[in-house]
Phi, psi and omega in degrees: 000151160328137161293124202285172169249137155357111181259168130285159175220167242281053194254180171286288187298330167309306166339278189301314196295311185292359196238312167331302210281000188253357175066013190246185192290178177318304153316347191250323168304324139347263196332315171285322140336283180302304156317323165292339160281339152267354156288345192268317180328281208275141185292125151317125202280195201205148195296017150299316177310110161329301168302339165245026184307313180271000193237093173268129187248026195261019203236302181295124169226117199287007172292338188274003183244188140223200209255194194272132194300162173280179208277000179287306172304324173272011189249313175268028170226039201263116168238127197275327177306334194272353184264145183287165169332091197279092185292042164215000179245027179274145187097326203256151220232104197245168189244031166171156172207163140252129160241131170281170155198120222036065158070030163218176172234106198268323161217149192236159155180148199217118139340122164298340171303311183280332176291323154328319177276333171129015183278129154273102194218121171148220202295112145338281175345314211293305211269322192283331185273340182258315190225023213255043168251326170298303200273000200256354158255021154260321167267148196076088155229332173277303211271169190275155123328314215272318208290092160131147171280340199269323176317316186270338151319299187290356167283307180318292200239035189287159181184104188127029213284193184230143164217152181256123136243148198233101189280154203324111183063029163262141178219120175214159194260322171313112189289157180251145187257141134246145173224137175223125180242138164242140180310162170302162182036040171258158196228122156282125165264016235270141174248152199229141161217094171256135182223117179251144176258162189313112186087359180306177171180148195189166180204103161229164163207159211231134163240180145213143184197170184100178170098017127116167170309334175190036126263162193322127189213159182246115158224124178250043233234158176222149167217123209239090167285074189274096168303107177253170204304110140128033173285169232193074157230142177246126166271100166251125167273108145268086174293108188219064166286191172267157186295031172219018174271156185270164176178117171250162197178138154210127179214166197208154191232142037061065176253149193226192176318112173041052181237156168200172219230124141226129166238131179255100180248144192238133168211113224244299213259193174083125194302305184219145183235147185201060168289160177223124200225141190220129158208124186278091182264104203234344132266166185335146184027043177266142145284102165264092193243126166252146197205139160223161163217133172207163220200036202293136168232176174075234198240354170004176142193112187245125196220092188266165189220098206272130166207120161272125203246154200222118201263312226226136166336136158063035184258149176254138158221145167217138197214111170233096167289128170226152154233155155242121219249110152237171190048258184240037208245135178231138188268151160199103198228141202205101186252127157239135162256123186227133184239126190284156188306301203307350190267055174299169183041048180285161181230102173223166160182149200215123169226151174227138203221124172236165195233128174266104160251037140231151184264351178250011178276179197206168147223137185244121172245093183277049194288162141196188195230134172215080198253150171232335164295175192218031131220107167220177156224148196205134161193161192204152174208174187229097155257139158236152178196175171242185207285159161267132165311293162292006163252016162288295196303303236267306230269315195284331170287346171257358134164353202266167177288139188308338155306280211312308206296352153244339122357296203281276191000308176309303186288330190258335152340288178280349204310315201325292198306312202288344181284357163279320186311114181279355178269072203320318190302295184302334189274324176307336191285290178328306206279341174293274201305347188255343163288343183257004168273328189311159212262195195271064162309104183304000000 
């Protein structure tokens, strides 16, 4: 792994020096103001919190982190030899990528074909310094500063973000990359801003990976998807920090008019994880499908927090969760569908399905509803189980080893999510990667 670089520190004074030193417009420095102040503002939360009831953070201390150094120290102690592995390009022929690495964006590329057509693609920073009369009533437009201390930390001092833009009726099939990686005890702040414009269409994915097997790391991130009307995007998240980063998220997704979204999130890595995936169906007939895979081993604790809000008349969200549980590792998935008087003839569903290959991991399954129209159709459900005992016996009578048999178990568990996956490379990467944690069965 990478060596960290310098932080500044997680101070006030730390603050003003990290905000100086950047150079941006006025306006965006405002923002971050007014955000650091609701970070000094706001209580860290506490198993007192509904949303954190099930989630302990009393072990984190951000004094032990800082905010993100400038990108000159991380650019010059930078080795391209040194980044870990992006489990989502193997095979795939992609038309741009990004890597971060502590909060900076360390390598960029774009096809010159797409740049022709009026597509943006790389460092945020970058793009806000360059475009930020086009990008400034997009960002932060979805997510609130307000909901959380950790929302308004990554407003104050997010960095090193990526942002897509897709100008009106432009499409390609060639997927776009982002990886954002950490030195040990290093901290990402990375903010994601994608924007399609009316008839757009895109394919991206997104990683995260690094921050060494089980030493200390910080991400604190936002993701912002605005789809405008009858935009096309597939999105994959794959969260694989090392098991000892902290990962934090608020992220939110933007459907407009007949527009559609399927984000696909895999959450493999991170010492404790604790998101908020929010999508926002806000014209007439927009579609949404969300699919996780997740996958804690050790002492994990992956705690996701999902809602589908239904804006606008004649809308779909279908939401499919699976987890698989080992060792000491607790799952925590908390769904919600919420439909507005105005959102008749709403469609919605949310299932979360867990599979226990420990007798000591636990998983907590939270769906609800929150309707106020009064013609939709809306249903959710929940399972845990453990692996069965006859399709072991069944699997194992046809010659495989009590491993393979529970292996082949595993694979056809999650098969559900991959066959909603339209992305032969992602389904193959998730079903690779969750085959090699499985553990040794007796």
């Amino acid at each position: 792994m990478p060596e960290m670089t310098e932080t500044r520190a997680f101070n006030a004074e730390g603050f003003a020096e990290f905000v100086d030193a950047r150079n941006e417009p006025a306006w965006l420095t405002e923002k971050r103001r007014v955000a650091w102040k609701l970070f000094e503002e706001l209580p860290m939360p506490g198993r007192g919190d509904e949303e954190w009831m099930r989630t302990d953070i009393r072990l984190l201390k951000l004094d032990q982190f800082g905010l993100p150094s400038d990108p000159g120290s991380v650019l010059e102690g930078f080795d391209p030899a040194l980044l870990p592995e992006a489990l989502l390009t193997q095979g795939v022929k992609l038309a741009g990528h990004t890597v971060a690495l502590d909060s900076c964006i360390v390598q960029s590329h774009l096809d010159e074909s797409l740049a022709a057509k009026g597509v943006l693609f790389g460092s945020l920073d970058e793009m806000i310094a360059q475009h930020g009369d086009l990008l400034r009533p997009y960002l932060y437009r979805t997510l609130n500063p307000a909901y959380d201390r950790f929302a308004a930390l990554h407003t104050a001092a997010w960095s090193g973000g990526t942002l897509l833009y897709v100008p009106r009726g432009v499409k390609f099939d060639q997927p776009l990359h982002t990886l954002s990686t950490l030195s040990e005890g290093g901290v990402d702040f990375g903010h994601l801003l994608v924007i399609l414009e009316e008839d757009a269409e895109a394919t991206l994915l997104s990683e995260t990976a690094g921050g060494g097997p089980t030493g200390k790391g910080l991400h604190c991130g936002g993701i912002e998807l605005i789809l405008k009307d009858r935009a096309k995007l597939r999105y994959v998240n794959l969260q694989n920090w090392g098991t000892g980063v902290w990962h934090f998220a608020h992220q939110k997704a933007h459907v407009a008019a007949d527009a559609q979204l399927q984000w696909t999130i895999g959450a493999l890595g991170s010492r404790v994880a604790k998101v908020n995936q929010h999508v926002a169906l806000v014209g007439p007939n927009a579609h949404a499908q969300v699919n996780g895979v997740m996958f804690p081993e050790g002492k994990q604790h992956l705690a996701y927090h999902t809602l589908q809000h239904h804006e606008a008349p004649n809308c779909r969200s279908d939401l499919l969760y699976k987890g698989g549980l080992q060792d000491h590792s607790r799952l925590v998935w908390r769904g919600m569908i919420k439909v507005d008087v105005a959102a008749q003839k709403t469609d919605g569903y949310q299932r979360n399905d867990n599979l226990m290959l420990s007798e000591h991991a636990r998983a907590d399954s939270i769906p609800g509803l929150e309707i106020e129209a009064d013609d939709v159709r809306c249903t959710h459900g929940a399972t845990a189980g453990r692996v069965d005992d006859d399709s072991i016996f069944y699997l194992r009578c046809r010659g495989l080893t009590r491993n393979e048999a529970v292996r082949t178990v595993v694979a056809g568990f999650f098969q559900q999510v991959f066959d909603r996956i339209t992305i032969e490379s992602v389904r193959e990467a998730l079903g690779e990667a969750i085959g090699r944690r499985i553990r040794e069965f007796n």
